[in-house]
C-alpha positions in Angstrom: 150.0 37.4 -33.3 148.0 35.0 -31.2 147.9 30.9 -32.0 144.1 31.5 -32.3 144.4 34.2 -34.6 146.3 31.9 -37.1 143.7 28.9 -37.0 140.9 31.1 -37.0 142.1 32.4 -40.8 143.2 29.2 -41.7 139.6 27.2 -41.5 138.1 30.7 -42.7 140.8 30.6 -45.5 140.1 26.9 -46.0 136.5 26.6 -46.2 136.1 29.7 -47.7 133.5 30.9 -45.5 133.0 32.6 -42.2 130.0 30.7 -41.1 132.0 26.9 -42.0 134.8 28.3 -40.1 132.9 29.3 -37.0 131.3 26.0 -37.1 134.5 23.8 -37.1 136.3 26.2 -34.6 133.3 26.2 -32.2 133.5 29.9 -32.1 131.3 32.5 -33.4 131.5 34.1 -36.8 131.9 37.6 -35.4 134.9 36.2 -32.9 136.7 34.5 -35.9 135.6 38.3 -38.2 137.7 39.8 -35.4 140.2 38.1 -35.4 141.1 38.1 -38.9 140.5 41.7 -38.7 143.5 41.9 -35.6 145.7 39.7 -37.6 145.3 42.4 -40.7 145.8 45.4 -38.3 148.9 43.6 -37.1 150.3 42.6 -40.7 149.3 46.0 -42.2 147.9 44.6 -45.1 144.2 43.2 -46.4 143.8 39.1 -46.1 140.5 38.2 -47.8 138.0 40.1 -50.1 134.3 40.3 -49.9 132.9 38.7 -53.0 129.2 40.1 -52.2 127.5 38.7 -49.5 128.7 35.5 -49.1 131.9 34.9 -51.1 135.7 35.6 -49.6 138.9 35.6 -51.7 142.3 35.5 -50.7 144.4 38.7 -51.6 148.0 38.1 -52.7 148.9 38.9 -49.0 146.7 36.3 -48.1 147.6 33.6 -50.1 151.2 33.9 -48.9 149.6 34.2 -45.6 148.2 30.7 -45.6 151.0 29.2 -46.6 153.2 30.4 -43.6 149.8 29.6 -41.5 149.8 25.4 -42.9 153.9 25.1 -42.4 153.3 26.7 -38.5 150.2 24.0 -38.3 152.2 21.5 -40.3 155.2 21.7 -37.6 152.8 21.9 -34.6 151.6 18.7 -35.5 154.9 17.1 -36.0 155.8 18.4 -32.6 152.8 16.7 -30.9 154.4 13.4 -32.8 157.7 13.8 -31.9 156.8 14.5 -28.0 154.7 11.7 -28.2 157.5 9.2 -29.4 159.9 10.5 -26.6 157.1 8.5 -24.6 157.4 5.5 -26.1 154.1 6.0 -27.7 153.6 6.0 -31.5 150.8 7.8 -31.4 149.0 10.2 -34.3 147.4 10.3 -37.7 148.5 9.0 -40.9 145.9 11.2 -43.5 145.9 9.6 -46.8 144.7 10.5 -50.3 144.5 8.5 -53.1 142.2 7.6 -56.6 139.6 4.6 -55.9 141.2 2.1 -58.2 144.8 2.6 -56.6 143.1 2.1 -53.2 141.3 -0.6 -54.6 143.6 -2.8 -55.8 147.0 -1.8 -54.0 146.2 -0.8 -50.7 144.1 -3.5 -48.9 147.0 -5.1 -47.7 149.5 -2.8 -46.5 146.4 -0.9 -44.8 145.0 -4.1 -42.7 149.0 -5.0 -42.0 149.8 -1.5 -40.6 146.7 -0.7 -38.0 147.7 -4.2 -36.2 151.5 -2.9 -36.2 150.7 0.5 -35.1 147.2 0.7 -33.0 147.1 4.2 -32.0 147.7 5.7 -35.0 144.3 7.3 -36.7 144.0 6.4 -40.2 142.5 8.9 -42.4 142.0 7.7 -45.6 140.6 9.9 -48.3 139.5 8.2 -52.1 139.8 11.6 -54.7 140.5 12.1 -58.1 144.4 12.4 -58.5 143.9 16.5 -59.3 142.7 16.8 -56.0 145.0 14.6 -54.6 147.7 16.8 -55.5 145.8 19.8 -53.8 145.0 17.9 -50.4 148.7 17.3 -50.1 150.1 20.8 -51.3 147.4 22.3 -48.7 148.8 20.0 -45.9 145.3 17.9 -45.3 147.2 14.8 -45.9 150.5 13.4 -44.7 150.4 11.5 -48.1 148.5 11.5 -51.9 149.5 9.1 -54.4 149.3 10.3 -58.1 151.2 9.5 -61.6 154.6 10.7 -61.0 154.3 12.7 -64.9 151.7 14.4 -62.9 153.4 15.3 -59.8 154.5 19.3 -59.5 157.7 20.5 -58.9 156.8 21.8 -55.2 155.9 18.1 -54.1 158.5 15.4 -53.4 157.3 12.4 -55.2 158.9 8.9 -53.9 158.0 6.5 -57.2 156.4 3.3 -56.1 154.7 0.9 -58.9 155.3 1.1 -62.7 152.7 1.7 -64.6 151.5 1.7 -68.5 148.3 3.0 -70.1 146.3 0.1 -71.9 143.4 -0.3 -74.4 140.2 -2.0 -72.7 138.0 -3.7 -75.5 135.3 -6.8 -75.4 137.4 -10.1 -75.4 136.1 -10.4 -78.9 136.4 -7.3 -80.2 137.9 -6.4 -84.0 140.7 -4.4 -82.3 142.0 -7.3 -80.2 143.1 -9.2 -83.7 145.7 -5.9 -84.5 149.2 -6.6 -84.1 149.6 -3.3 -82.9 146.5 -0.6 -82.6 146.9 2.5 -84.5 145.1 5.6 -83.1 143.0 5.8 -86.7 141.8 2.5 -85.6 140.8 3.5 -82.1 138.9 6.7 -83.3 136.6 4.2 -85.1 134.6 3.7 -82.4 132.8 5.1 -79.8 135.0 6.3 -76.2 134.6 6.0 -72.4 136.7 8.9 -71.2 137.4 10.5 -67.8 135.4 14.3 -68.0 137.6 16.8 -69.1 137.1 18.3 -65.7 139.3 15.7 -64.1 142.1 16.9 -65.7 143.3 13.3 -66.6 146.6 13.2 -68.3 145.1 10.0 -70.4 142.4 11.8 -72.3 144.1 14.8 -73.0 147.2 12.7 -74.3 144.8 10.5 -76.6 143.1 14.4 -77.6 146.4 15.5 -78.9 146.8 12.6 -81.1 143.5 12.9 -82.4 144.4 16.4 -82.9 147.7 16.0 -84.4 146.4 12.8 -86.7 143.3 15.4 -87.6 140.7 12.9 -86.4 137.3 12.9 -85.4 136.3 10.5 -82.5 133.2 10.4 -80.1 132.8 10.1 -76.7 129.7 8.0 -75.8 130.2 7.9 -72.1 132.4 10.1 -69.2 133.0 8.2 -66.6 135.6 9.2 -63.1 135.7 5.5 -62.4 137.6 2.9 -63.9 135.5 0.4 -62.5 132.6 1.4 -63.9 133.7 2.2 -67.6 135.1 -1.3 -67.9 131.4 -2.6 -66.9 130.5 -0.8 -69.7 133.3 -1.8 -72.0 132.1 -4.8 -71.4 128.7 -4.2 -72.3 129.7 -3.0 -75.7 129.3 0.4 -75.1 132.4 1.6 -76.5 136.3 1.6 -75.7 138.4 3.3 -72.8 141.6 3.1 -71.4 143.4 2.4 -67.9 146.6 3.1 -66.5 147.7 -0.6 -65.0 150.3 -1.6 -62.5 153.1 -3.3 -64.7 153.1 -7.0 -64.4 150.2 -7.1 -62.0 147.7 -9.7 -62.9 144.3 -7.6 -64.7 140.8 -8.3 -64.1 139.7 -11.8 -64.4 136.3 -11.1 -63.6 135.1 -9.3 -67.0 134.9 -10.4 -70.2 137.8 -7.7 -71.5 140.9 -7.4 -73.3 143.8 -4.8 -72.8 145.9 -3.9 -75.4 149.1 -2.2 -74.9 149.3 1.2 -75.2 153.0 1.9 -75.0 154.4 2.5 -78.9 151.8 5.6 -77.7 152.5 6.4 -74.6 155.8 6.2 -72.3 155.1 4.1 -68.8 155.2 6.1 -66.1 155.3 5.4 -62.3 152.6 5.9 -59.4 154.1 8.0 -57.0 154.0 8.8 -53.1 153.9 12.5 -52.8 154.0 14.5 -49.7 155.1 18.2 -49.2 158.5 19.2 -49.1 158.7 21.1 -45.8 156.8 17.8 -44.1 158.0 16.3 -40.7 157.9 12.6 -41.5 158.0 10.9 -37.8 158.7 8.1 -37.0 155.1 6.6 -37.2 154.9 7.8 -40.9 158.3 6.6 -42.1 156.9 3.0 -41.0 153.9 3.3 -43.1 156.3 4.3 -46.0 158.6 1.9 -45.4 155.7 -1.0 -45.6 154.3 0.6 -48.1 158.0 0.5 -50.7 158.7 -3.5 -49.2 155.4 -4.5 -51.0 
């Protein structure tokens, strides 16, 4: 088995596609085709399906194949860390992954702080939806993801950070805001900004199941991915959404808005650091960490 051989399937197995593969290896599609063909010679077993002309699928063998193939990439790249601190030189890349509101709001500081501490470290910094969060980290494209901790698998480690709680954004003036404590009959009243169902957000499908449980009807006037942009249009008057906030952290001054605990609904939970089990943390990347947890 050749080193070649291994990150020749893992772009292929990656990107899904010979022809992507070729193009971020520099090589040629047949060279890469050949290789992956040695590799199953050598293994005795079938690594990727066609899926007619242009689709590949990983067999079962091949699943487990990439795994083994991002821990050997995984430790190489810890290697080149570690030799590179026996110089005296903290040198790398910290990848990152993280929803736009928690880089937003929490990150600014700790990531202008840490490039003047650490100068030839290369930051990577990725802003996705937490589900693929999760995936960039389990894959090993990023050192670190942050995600809800209630959301973090069993397969990740997941360092809580900031307490959070799930809140109720409404006009300033809105009927809802003069409740002692809103009831989810009152809230499926009127119209909803929601992430898409396709997000997989924890937050909407909790607030389905008590519309489902309660045996309420409710409509969703707007999906939006972005918190930022439903409460411009909470704000508006469109309708009502929700956002999970960083406990005692000052909200939004800059809209017209109200936010109205959610809590007798829904437990607080905790954003979390996650990072793979089997990951190197050098020295470099314990820093960051260890910045990140003193703020």
């Amino acid at each position: 088995m050749e080193w070649q051989q291994i990150v020749g399937f893992h772009q292929v197995a990656q990107l899904g596609s010979f022809t992507k593969a070729a193009e971020a290896t520099f090589r040629t599609q047949s060279a890469l085709s050949q290789q992956v063909k040695a590799l199953e010679e050598e293994l005795g077993c079938r690594l990727l399906e066609r899926i007619g002309k242009r689709k590949l699928r990983l067999t079962e063998a091949g699943t487990r194949f990439l795994r083994f193939s991002q821990s050997v990439l995984g430790a190489y790249a810890g290697l080149q860390e570690e030799l590179q601190e026996l110089k005296g030189i903290p040198a790398g890349e910290l990848r990152l992954a993280a929803p736009f509101t928690t880089l937003y709001h929490l990150f600014r500081e700790v990531l202008r702080e840490y490039p003047q501490r650490f100068p030839q470290v290369r930051l990577a910094i990725l802003d996705r939806s937490q589900p693929e969060v999760i995936d960039l980290v389990r894959q090993g494209e990023v050192d670190f993801g942050l995600a809800l901790a209630s959301a973090a698998p069993k397969d990740l480690t997941a360092r809580r950070w900031r307490e959070v709680e799930m809140v109720l954004m409404t006009p300033q003036d809105h009927p809802l805001t003069r409740l002692q404590e809103v009831t989810i009959e009152e809230i499926a009243r009127y119209p909803l900004i929601l992430p898409p169902r396709s997000q997989r957000s924890l937050g909407r499908q909790t607030l389905e199941d008590l519309f489902q449980k309660q045996g309420l009807d409710h409509r969703v006037v707007m999906e939006s991915s972005n918190v930022e942009l439903s409460s411009l249009y909470v704000e508006l008057g469109l309708g009502i959404s929700f956002a999970t906030v960083v406990k005692d952290l000052p909200l939004a001054g800059r809209r017209s808005l109200a936010f109205l605990p959610m809590n007798h609904y829904v437990e607080p939970d905790f954003i979390a650091v996650l990072h793979r089990k089997d990951k190197i943390i050098s020295a470099y990347l314990e820093a960051f960490l260890d910045l990140l947890f003193a703020r």
